[in-house]
N, C-alpha and C positions, 0 to 999 in steps of 0.2 A: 776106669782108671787110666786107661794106652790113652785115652781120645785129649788127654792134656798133656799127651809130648813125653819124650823120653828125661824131661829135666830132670827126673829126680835121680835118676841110676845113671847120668852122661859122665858127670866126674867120678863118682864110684866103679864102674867100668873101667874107665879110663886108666884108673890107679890098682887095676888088675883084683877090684874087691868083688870078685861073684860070690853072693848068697849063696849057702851052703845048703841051708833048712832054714825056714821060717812061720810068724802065725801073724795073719793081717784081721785087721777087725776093721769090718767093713759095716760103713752106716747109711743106709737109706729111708729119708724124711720124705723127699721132695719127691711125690707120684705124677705131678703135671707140672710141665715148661709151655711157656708161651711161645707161637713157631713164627713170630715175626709176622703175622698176619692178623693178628689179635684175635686170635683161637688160641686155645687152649688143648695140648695136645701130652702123650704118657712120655713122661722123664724115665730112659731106660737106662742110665747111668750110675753110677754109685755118684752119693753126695760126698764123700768121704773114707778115704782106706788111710790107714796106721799097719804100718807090717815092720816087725820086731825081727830081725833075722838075724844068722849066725855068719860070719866070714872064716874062712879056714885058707892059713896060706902057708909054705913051707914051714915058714918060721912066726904067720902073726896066728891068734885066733883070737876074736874079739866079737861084741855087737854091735848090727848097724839098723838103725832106726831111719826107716822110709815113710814120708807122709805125704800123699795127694788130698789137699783139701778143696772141696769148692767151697763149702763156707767155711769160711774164716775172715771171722769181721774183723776191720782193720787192715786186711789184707787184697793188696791189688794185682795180681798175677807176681806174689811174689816168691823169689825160687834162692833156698840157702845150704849153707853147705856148714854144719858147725863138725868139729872133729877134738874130741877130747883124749889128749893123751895122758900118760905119766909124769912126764916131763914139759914136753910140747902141744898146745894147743891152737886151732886155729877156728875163726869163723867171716866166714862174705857171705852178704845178702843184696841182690840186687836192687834194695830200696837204700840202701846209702853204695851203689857201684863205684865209687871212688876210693873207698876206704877198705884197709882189711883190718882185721884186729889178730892178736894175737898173744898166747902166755908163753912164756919159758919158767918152769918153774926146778930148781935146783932145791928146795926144802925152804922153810918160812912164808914169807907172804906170798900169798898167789894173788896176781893184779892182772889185769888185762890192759894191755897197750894198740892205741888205735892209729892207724897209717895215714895218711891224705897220700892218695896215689897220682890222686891228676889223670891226665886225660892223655891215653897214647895207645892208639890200636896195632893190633899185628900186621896189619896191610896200609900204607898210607892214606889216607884221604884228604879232603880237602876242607873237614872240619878242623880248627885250629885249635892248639892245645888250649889258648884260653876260655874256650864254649865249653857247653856242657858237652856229654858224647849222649844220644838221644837213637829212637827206632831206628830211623833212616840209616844211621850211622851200624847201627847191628846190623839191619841186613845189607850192606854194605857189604859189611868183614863174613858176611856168611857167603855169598856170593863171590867175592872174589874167593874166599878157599877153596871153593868148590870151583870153581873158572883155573883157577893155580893147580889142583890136585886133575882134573879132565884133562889139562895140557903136559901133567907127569912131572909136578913140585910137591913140593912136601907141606903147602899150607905154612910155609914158616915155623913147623911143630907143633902144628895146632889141629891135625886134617877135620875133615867133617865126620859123624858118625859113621860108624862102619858097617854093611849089611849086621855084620857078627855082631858088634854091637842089639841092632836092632832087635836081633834074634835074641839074644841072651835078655836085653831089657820083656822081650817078649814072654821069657821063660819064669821071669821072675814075677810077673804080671800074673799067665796062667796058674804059678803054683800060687800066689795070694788071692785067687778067685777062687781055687779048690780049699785051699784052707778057709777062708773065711766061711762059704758056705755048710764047711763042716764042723768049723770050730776046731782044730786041731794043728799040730805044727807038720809040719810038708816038708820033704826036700825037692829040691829045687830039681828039673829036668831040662840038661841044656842040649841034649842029642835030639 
């Protein structure tokens, strides 16, 4: 699950949501990957975790659904964030990156409303607003945060991952490999 990046718990972190307990259902099909030699060699990864967890915060408690898929057809390293509230909702998926969508719902119709955000990074570059923003351009804005935050800036409010970060993505990882393989819900271990 760790070995495809910390995407899925980077803005959940961020927004101070640590897993409290949770129970992952972990799926493995694929026994052999090809090593780039044209051998055939043992697939030690999970093809797929689903982890169903609890958030616990002064004042919210809610659930947060986490999913690392490798397959998923139709799907090309795509990484989302949907967030359903009572009121307010939100969701961005890096296969339309320009746009966000979002509901405000007061009672009656619930409708979703979709943004065109256009093209504007946190660091300048010298792609222009009217291109698309593309790889080069991401690791761009990740390298200068990191170049910004090494020289003692603040990343524009953006910094890069934090060890504690890592560690905590780490702990949420370790308790959905103890659950899965048990089948049971886990609390999470961040010491």
């Amino acid at each position: 699950m760790g070995d495809l990046g910390m995407h899925v718990l980077h803005v959940p972190l961020r927004l101070g949501w640590r897993p409290d307990t949770l129970h992952a259902n972990l799926v493995k099909r694929i026994t052999e990957r090809p090593d780039g030699k044209g051998n055939r060699v043992p697939c030690t990864t999970w093809d797929n975790a689903t982890i169903s967890s609890r958030v616990r915060t002064a004042d919210q408690d809610f659930p947060l659904v986490l999913k690392t898929w490798r397959i998923a057809p139709g799907e090309s390293n795509t990484w989302y964030i949907r967030i359903l509230g009572m009121k307010k909702s939100a969701f961005f998926s890096t296969k339309q990156p320009r746009q966000w969508q979002w509901m405000d719902y007061q009672g009656g119709t619930q409708s979703w409303n979709t943004e065109d955000l256009g093209y504007s990074s946190v660091f300048p570059a010298i792609t222009g607003k009217i291109f698309e923003f593309g790889f080069a351009d991401a690791i761009q804005q990740m390298w200068a945060a990191f170049v910004d935050e090494l020289a003692g800036g603040t990343a524009n409010g953006f910094p890069c991952a934090s060890p504690a970060e890592a560690a905590a993505h780490h702990a949420v990882l370790t308790a959905a490999l103890q659950s899965g393989l048990e089948n049971r819900v886990v609390s999470v271990d961040y010491d």
